[in-house]
DSSP file (Angstrom, degrees, kcal/mol; ACC not computed):
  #  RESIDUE AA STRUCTURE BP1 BP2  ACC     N-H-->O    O-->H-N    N-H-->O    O-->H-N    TCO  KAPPA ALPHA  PHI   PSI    X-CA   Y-CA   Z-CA
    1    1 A X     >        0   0    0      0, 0.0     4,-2.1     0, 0.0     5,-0.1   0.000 360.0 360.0 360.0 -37.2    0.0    0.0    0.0
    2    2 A X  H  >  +     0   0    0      2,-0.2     4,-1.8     1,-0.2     5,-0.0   0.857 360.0  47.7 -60.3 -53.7    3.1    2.6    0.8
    3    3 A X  H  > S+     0   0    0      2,-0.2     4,-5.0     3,-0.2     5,-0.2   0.910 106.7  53.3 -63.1 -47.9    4.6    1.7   -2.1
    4    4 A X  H  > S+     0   0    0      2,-0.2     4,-3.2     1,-0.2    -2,-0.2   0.983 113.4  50.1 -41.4 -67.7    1.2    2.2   -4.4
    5    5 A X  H  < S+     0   0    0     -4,-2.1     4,-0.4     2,-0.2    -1,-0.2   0.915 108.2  49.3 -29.1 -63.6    1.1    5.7   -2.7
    6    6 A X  H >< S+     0   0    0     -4,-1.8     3,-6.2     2,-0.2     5,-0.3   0.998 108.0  53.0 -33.4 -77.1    4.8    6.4   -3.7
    7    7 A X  H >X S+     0   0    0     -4,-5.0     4,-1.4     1,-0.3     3,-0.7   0.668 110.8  53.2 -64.1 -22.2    3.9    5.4   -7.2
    8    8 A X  T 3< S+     0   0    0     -4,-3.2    -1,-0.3     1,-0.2     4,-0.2   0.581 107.4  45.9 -43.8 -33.6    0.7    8.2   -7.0
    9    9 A X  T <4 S+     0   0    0     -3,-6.2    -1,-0.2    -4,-0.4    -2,-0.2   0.034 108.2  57.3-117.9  63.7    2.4   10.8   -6.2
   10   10 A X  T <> S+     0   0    0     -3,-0.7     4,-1.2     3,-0.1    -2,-0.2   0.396 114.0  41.6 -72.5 -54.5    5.2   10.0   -8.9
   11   11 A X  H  X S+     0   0    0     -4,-1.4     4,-1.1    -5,-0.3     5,-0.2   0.705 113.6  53.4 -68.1 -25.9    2.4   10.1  -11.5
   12   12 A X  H  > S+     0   0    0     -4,-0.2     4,-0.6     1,-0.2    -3,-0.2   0.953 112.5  44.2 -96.4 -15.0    0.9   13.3   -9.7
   13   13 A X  H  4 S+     0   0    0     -4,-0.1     4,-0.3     2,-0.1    -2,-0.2   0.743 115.0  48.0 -67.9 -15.0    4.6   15.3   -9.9
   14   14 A X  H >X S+     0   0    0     -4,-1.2     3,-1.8     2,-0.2     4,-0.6   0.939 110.3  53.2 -88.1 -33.0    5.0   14.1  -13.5
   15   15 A X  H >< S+     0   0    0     -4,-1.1     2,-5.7     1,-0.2     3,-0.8   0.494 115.1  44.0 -23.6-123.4    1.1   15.4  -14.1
   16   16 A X  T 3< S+     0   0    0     -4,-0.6     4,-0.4     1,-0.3    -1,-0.2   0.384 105.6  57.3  -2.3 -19.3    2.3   18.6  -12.7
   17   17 A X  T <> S+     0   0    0     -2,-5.7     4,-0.8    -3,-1.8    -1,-0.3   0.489  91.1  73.9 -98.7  -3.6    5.7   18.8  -14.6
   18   18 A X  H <X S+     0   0    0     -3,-0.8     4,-1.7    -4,-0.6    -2,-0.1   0.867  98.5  46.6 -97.2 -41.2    3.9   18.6  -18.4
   19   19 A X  H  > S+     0   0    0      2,-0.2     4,-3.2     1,-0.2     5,-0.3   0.992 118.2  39.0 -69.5 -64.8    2.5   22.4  -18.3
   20   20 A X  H  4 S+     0   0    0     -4,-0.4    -1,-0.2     1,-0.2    -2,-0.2   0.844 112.5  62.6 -21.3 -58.5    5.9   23.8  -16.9
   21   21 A X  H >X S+     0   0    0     -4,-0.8     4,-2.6     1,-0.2     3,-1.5   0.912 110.2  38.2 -43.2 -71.9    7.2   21.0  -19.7
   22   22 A X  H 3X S+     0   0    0     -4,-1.7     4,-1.8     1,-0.3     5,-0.3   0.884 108.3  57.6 -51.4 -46.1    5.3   23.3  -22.7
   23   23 A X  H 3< S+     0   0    0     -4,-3.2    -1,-0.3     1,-0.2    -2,-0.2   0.376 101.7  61.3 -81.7  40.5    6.0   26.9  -21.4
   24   24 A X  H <4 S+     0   0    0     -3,-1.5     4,-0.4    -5,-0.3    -2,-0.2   0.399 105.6  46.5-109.0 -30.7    9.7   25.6  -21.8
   25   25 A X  H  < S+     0   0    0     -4,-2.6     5,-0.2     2,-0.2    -2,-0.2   0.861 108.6  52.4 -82.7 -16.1    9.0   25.1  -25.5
   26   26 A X  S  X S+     0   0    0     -4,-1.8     4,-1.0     2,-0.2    -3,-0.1   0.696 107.5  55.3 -48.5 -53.8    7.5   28.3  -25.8
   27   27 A X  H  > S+     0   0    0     -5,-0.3     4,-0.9     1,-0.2    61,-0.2   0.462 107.7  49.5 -47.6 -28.7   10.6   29.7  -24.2
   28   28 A X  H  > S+     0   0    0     -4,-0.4     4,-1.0     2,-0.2    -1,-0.2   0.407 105.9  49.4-127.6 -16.6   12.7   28.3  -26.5
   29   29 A X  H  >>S+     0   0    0      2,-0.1     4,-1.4     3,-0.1     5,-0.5   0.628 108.5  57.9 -95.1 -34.3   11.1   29.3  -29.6
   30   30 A X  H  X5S+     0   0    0     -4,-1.0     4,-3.2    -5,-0.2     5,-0.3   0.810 108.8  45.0 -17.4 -86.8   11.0   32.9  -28.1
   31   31 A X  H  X5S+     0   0    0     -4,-0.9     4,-3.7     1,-0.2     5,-0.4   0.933 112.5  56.3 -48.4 -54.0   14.9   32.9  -27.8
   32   32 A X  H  X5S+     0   0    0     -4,-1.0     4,-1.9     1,-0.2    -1,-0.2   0.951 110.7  41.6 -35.0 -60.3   14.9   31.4  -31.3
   33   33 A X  H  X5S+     0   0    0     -4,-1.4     4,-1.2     2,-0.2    -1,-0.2   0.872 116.4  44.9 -59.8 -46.9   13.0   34.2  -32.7
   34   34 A X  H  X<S+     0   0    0     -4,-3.2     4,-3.8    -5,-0.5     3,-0.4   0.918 113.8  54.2 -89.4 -31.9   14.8   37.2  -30.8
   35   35 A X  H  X S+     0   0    0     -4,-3.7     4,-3.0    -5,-0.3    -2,-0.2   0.912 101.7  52.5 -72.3  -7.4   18.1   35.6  -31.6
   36   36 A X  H  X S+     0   0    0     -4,-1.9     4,-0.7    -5,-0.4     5,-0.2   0.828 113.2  48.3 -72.3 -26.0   17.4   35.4  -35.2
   37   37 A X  H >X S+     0   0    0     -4,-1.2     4,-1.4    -3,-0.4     3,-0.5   0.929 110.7  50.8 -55.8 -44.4   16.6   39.2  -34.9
   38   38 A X  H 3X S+     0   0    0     -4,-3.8     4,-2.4     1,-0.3    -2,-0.2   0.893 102.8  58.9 -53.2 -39.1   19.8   39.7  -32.9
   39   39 A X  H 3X S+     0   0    0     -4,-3.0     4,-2.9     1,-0.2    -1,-0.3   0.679 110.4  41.6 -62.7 -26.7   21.7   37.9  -35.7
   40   40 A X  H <X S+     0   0    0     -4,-0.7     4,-1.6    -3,-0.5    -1,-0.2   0.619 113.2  51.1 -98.1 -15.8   20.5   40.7  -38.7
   41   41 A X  H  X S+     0   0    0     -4,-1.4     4,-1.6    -5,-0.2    -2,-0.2   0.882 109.2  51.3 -88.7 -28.3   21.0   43.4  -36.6
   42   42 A X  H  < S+     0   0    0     -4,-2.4    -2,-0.2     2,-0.2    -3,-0.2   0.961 118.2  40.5 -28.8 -80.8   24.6   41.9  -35.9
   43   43 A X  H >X S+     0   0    0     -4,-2.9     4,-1.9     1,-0.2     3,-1.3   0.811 105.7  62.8 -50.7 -35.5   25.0   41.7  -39.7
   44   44 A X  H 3X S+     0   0    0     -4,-1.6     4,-3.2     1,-0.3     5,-0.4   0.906 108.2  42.5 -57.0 -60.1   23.5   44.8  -40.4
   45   45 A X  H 3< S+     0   0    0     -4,-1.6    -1,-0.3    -5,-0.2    -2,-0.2   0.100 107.1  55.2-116.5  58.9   26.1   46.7  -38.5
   46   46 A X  H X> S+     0   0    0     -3,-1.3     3,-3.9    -4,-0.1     4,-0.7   0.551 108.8  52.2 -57.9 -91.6   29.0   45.0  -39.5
   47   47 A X  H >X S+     0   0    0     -4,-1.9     4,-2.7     1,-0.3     3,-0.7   0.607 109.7  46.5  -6.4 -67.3   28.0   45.7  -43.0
   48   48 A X  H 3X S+     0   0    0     -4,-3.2     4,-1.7     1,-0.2    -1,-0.3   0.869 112.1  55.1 -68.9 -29.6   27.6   49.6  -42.4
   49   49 A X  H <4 S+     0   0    0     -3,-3.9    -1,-0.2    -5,-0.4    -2,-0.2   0.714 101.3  57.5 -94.7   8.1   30.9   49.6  -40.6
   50   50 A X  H << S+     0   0    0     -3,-0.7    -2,-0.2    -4,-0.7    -1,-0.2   0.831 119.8  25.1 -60.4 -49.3   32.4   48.3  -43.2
   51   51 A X  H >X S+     0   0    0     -4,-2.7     3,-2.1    -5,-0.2     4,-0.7   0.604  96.7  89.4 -95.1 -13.1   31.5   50.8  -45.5
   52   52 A X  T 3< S+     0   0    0     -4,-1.7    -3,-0.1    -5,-0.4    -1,-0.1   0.943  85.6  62.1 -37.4 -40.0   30.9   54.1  -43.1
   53   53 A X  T 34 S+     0   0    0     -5,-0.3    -1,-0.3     1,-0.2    -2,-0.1   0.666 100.4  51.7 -86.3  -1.1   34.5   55.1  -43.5
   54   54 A X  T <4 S+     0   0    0     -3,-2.1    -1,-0.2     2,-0.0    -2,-0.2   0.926 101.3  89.9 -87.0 -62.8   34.1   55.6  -47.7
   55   55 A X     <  -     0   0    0     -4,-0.7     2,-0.3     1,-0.1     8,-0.0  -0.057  57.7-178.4 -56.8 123.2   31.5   57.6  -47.0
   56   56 A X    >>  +     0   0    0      4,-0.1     4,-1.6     5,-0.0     3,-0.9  -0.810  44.8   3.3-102.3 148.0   31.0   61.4  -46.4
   57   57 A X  H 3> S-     0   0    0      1,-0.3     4,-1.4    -2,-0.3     5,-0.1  -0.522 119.6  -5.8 101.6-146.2   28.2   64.1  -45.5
   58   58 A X  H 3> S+     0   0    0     -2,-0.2     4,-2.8     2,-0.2     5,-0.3   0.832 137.1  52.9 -73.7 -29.0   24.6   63.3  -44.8
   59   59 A X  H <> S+     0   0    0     -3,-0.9     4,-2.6     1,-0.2     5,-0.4   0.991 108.3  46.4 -86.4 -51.4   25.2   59.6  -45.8
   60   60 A X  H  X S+     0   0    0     -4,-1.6     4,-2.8     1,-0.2    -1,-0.2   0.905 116.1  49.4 -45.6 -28.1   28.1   59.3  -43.3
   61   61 A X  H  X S+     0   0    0     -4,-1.4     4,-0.9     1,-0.2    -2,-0.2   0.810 113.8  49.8 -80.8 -34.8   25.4   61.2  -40.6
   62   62 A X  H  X S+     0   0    0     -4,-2.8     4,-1.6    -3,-0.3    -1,-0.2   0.726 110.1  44.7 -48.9 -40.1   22.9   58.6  -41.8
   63   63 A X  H  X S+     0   0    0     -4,-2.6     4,-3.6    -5,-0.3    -2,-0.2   0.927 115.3  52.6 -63.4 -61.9   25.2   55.4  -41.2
   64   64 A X  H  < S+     0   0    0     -4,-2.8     4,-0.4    -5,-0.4    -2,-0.2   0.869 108.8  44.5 -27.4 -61.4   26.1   56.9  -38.0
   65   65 A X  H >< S+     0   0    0     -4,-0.9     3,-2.7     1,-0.2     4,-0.5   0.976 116.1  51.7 -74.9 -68.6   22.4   57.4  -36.7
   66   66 A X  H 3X S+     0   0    0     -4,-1.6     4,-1.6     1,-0.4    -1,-0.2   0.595 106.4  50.8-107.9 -16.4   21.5   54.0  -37.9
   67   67 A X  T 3< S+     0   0    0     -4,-3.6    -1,-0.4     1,-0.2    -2,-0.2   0.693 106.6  51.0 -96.0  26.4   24.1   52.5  -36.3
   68   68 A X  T <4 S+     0   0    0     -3,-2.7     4,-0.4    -4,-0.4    -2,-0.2   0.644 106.3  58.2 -79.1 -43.9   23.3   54.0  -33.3
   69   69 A X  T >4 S+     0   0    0     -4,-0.5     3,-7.5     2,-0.2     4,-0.3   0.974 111.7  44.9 -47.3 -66.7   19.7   52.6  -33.9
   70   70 A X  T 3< S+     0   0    0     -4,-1.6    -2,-0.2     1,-0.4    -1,-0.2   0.676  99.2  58.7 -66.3  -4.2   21.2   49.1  -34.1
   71   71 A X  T 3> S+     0   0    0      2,-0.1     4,-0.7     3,-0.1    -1,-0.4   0.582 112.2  55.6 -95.6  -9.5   23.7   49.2  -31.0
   72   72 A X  H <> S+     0   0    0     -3,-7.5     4,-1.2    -4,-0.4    -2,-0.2   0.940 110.8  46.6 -63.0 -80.6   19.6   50.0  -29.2
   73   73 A X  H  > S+     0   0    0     -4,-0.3     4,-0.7     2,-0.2    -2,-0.1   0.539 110.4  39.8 -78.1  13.9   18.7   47.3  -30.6
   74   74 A X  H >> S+     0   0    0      2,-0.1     4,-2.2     3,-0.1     3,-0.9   0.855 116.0  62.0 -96.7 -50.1   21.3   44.3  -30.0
   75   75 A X  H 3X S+     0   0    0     -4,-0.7     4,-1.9     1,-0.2    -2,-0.2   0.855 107.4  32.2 -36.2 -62.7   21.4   45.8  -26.9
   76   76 A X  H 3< S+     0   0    0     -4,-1.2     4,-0.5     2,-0.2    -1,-0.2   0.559 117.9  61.2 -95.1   9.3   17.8   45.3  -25.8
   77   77 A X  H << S+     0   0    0     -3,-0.9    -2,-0.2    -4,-0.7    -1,-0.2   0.719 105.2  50.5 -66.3 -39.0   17.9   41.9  -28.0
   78   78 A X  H >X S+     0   0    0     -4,-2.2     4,-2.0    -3,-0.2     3,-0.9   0.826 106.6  53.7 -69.8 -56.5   20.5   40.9  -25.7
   79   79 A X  H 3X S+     0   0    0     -4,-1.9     4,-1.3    -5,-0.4     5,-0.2   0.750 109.7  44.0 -76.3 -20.7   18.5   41.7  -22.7
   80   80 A X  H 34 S+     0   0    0     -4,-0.5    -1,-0.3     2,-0.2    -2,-0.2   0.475 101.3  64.7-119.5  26.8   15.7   39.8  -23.4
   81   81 A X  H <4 S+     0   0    0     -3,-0.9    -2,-0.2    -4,-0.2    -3,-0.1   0.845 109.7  50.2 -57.4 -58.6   17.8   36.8  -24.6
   82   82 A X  H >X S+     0   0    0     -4,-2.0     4,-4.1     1,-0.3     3,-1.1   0.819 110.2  44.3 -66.1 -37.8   18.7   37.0  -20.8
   83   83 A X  H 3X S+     0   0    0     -4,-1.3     4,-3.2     1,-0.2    -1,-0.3   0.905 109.7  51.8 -77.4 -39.2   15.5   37.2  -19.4
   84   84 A X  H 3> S+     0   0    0     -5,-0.2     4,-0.5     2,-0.2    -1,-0.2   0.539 111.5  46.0 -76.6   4.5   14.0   34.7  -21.2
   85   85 A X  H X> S+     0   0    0     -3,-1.1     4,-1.6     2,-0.2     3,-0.6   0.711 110.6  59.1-104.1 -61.9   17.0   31.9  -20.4
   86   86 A X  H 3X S+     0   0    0     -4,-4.1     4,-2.4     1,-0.2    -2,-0.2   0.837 107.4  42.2 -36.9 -46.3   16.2   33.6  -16.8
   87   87 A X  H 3< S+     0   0    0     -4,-3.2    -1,-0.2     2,-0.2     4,-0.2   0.931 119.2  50.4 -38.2 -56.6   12.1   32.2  -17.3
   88   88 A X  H X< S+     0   0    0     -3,-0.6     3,-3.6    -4,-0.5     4,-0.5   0.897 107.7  44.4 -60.3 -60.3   13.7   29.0  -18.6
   89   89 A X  H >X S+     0   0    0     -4,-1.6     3,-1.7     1,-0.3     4,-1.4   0.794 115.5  50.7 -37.0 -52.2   16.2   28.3  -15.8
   90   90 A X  H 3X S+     0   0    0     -4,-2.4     4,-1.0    -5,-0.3    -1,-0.3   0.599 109.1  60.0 -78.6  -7.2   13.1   29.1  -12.9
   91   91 A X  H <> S+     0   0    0     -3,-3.6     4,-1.0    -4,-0.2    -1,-0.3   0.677 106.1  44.6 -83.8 -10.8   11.2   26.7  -15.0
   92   92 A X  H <> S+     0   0    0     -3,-1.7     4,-1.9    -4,-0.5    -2,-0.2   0.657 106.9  47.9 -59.2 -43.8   13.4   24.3  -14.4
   93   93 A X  H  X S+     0   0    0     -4,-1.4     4,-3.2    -5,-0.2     5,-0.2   0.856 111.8  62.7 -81.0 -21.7   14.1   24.3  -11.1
   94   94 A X  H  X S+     0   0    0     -4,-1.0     4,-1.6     2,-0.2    -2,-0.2   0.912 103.7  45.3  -7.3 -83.1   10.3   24.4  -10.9
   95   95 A X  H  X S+     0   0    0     -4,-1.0     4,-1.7     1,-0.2     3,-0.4   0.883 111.6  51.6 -64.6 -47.2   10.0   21.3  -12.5
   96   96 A X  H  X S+     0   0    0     -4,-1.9     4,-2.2     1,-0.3    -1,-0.2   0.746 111.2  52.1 -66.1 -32.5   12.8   19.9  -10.2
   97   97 A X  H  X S+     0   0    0     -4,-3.2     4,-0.5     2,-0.2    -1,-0.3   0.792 100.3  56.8 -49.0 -50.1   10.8   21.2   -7.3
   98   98 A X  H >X S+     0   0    0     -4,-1.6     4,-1.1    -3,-0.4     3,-0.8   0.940 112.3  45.6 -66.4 -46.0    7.6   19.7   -8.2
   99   99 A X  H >X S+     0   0    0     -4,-1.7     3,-2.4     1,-0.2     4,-1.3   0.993 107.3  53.0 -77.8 -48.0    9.5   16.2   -8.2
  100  100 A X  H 3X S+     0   0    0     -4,-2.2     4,-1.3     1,-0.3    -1,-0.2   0.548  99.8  66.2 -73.1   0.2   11.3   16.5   -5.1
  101  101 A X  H << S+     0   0    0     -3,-0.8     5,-0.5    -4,-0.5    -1,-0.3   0.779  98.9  55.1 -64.6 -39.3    8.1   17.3   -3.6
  102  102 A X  H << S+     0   0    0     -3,-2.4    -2,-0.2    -4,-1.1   -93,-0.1   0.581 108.4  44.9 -70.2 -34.9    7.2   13.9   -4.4
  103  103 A X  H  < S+     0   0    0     -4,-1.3     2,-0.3   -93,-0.1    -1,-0.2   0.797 108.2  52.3 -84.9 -34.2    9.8   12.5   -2.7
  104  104 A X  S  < S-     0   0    0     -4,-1.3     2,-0.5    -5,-0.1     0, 0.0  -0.730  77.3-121.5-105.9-175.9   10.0   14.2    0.5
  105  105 A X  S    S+     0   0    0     -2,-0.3     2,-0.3     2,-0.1    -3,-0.1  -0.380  74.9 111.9 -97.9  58.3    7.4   14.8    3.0
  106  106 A X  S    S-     0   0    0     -2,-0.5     2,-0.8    -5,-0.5    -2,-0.1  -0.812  70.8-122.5-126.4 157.2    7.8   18.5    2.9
  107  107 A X        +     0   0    0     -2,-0.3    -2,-0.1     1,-0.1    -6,-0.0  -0.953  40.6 161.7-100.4 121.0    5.0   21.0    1.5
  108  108 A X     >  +     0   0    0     -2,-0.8     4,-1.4     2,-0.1    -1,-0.1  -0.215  40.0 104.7-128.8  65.7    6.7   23.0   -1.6
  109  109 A X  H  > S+     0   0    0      3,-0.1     4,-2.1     2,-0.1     5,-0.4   0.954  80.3  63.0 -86.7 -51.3    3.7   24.5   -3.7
  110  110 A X  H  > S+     0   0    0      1,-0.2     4,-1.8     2,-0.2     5,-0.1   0.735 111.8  32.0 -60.0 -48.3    4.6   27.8   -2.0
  111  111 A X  H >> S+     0   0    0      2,-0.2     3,-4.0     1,-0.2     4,-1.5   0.932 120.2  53.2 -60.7 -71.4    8.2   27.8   -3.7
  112  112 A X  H >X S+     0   0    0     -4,-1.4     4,-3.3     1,-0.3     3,-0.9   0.661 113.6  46.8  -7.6 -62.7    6.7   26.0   -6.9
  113  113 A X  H 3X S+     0   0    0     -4,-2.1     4,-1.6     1,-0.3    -1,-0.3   0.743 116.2  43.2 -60.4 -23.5    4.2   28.8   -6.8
  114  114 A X  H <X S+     0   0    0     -3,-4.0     4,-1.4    -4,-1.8    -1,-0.3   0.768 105.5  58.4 -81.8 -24.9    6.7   31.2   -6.4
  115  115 A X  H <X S+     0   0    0     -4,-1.5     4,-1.3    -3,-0.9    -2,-0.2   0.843 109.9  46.3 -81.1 -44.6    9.1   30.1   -8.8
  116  116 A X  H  X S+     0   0    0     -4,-3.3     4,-2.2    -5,-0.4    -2,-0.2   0.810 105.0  55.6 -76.3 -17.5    6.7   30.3  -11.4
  117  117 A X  H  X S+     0   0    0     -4,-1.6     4,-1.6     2,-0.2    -2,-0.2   0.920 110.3  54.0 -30.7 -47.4    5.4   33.8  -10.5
  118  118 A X  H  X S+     0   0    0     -4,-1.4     4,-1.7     1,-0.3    -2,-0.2   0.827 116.6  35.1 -82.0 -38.1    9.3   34.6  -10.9
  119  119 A X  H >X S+     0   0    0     -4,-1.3     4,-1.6     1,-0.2     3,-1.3   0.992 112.5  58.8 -92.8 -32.0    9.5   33.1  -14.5
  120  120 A X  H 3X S+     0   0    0     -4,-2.2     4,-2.3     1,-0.3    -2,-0.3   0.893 111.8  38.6 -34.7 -59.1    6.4   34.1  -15.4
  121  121 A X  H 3X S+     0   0    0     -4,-1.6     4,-1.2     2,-0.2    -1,-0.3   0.503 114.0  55.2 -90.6 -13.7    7.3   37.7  -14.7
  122  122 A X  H <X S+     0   0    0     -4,-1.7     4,-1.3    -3,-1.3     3,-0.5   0.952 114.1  39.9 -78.8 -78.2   10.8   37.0  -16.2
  123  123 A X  H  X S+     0   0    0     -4,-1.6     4,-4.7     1,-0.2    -2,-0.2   0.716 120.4  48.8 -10.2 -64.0    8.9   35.6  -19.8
  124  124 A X  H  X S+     0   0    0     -4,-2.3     4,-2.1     1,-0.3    -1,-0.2   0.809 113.6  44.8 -63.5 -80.4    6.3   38.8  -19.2
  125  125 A X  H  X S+     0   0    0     -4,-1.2     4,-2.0    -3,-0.5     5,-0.3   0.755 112.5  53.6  20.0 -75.2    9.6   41.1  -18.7
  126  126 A X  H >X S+     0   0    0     -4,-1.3     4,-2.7     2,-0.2     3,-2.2   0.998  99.6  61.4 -37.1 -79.3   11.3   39.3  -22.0
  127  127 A X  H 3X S+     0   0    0     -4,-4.7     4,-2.3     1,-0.3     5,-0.4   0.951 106.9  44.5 -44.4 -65.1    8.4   40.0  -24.4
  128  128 A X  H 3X S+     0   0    0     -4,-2.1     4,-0.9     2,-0.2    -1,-0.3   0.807 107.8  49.4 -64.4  -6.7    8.6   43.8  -24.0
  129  129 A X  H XX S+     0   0    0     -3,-2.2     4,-1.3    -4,-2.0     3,-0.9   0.890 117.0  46.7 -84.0 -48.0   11.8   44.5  -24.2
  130  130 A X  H 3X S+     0   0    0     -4,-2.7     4,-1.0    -5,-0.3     3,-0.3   0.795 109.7  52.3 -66.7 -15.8   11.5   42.3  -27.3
  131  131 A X  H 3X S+     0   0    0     -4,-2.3     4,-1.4    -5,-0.3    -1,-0.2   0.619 109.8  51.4 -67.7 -15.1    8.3   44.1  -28.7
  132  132 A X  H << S+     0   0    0     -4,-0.9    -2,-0.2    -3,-0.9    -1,-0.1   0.349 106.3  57.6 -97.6  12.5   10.2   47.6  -28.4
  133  133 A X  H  < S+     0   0    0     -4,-1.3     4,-0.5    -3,-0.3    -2,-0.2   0.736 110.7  37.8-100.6 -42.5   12.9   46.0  -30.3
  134  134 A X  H >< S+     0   0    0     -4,-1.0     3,-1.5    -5,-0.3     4,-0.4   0.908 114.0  55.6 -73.8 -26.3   10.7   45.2  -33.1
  135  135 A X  G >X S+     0   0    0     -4,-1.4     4,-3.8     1,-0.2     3,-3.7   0.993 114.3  50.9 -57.0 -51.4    8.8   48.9  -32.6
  136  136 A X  G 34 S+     0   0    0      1,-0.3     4,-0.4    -5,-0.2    -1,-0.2   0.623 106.8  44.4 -61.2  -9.6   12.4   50.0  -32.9
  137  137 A X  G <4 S+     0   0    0     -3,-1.5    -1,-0.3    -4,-0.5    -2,-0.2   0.246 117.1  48.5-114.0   5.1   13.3   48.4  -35.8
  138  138 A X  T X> S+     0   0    0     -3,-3.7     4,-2.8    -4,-0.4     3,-1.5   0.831 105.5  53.1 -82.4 -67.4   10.3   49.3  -37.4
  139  139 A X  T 3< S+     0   0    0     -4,-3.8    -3,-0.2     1,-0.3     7,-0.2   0.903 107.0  56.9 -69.2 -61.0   10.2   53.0  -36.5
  140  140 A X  T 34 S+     0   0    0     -5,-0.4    -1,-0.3    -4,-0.4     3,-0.2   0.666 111.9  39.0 -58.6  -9.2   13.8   53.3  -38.0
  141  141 A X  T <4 S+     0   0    0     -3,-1.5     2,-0.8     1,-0.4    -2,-0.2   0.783 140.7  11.3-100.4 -60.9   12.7   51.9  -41.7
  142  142 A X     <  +     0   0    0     -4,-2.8     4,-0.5     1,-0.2    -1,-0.4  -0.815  64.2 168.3-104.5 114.2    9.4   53.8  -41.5
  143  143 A X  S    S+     0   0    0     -2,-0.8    -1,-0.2    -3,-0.2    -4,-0.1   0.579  80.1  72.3-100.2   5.5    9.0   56.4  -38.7
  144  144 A X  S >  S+     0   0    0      1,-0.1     3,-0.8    -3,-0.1    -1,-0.2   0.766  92.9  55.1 -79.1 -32.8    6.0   57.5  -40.4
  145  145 A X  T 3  S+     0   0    0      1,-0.3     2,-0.2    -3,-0.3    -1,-0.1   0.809 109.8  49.4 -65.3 -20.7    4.3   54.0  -39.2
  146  146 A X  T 3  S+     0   0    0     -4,-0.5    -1,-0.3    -7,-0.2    -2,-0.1  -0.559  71.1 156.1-120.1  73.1    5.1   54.9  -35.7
  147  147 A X  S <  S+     0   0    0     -3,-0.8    -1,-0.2    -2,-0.2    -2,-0.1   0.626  72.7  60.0 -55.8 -20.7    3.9   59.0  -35.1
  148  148 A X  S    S+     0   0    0     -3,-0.1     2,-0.4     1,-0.1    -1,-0.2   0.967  86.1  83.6 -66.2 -58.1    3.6   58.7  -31.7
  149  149 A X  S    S-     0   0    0      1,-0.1     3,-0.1    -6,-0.0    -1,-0.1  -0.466  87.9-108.0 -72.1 109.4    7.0   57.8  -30.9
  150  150 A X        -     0   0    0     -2,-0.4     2,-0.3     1,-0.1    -1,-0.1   0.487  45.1 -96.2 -28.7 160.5    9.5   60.5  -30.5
  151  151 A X        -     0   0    0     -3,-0.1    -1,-0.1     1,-0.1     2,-0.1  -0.663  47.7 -95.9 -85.3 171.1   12.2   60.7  -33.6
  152  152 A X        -     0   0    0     -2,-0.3     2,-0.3    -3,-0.1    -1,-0.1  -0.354  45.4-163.8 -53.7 144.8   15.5   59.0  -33.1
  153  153 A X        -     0   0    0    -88,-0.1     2,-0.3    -2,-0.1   -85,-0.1  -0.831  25.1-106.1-114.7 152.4   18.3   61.0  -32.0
  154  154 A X              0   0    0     -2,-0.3   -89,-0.0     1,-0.1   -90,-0.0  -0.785 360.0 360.0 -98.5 161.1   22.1   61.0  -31.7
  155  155 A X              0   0    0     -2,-0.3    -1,-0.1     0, 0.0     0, 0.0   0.003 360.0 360.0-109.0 360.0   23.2   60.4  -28.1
């Protein structure tokens, strides 16, 4: 009967460990997605500082401003790389939580629960920085799309 029990709440921490399971694929095409951004905004300025230094005049002041754009955005590409490994990581120890609940006789939905608040809010965190990276990469090929938003500037 002890053992039957055991084997119950084995089956009810791996239940519990397939939703966690999914937003960790979720997670991972996220980071797919903003690093494939990172990776053209990478190329992008290599490119232009390859050629900037032929250049003179409004086109050099144009190369300039845009790569200025594009050290913004690797920059907040970068940051929500980080945050969104951060989601992954607290979903992991999550998961690892949930099982070792199962094994001892200790209550931990309060960490579980907390541990997903914490990646939740990491994920939540991630997505804007990476929707004002696309606004931003938007708003520098058309600023016309984005009137609200102040123009770009040199720094």
């Amino acid at each position: 009967m002890i053992e039957s029990d055991h084997i119950a709440g084995i089956t009810h921490a791996i239940q519990l460990a397939i939703a966690p399971v999914f937003l960790l694929t979720a997670i991972g095409t996220i980071i797919n997605a903003i690093a494939g951004r990172l990776a053209r905004a990478v190329d992008r300025r290599r490119a232009i500082e390859d050629v900037i230094q032929e250049r003179e005049g409004d086109a050099r002041a144009s190369l300039e401003l845009e790569l200025g754009i594009l050290a913004r955005r690797i920059v907040l590409s970068m940051r929500a790389i980080a945050l969104a490994v951060l989601s992954a990581l607290l979903v992991c120890i999550l998961i690892g939580t949930a099982f070792a609940a199962a094994f001892v006789s200790l209550d931990l939905s309060r960490p579980v629960a907390l541990l997903f608040i914490a990646s939740v809010i990491a994920l939540t965190a991630s997505l804007v920085l990476f929707m004002r990276e696309v606004q931003l990469a938007a708003q520098s090929v058309h600023p016309r799309v984005w009137p609200h938003l102040p123009p770009f500037e040199r720094k």
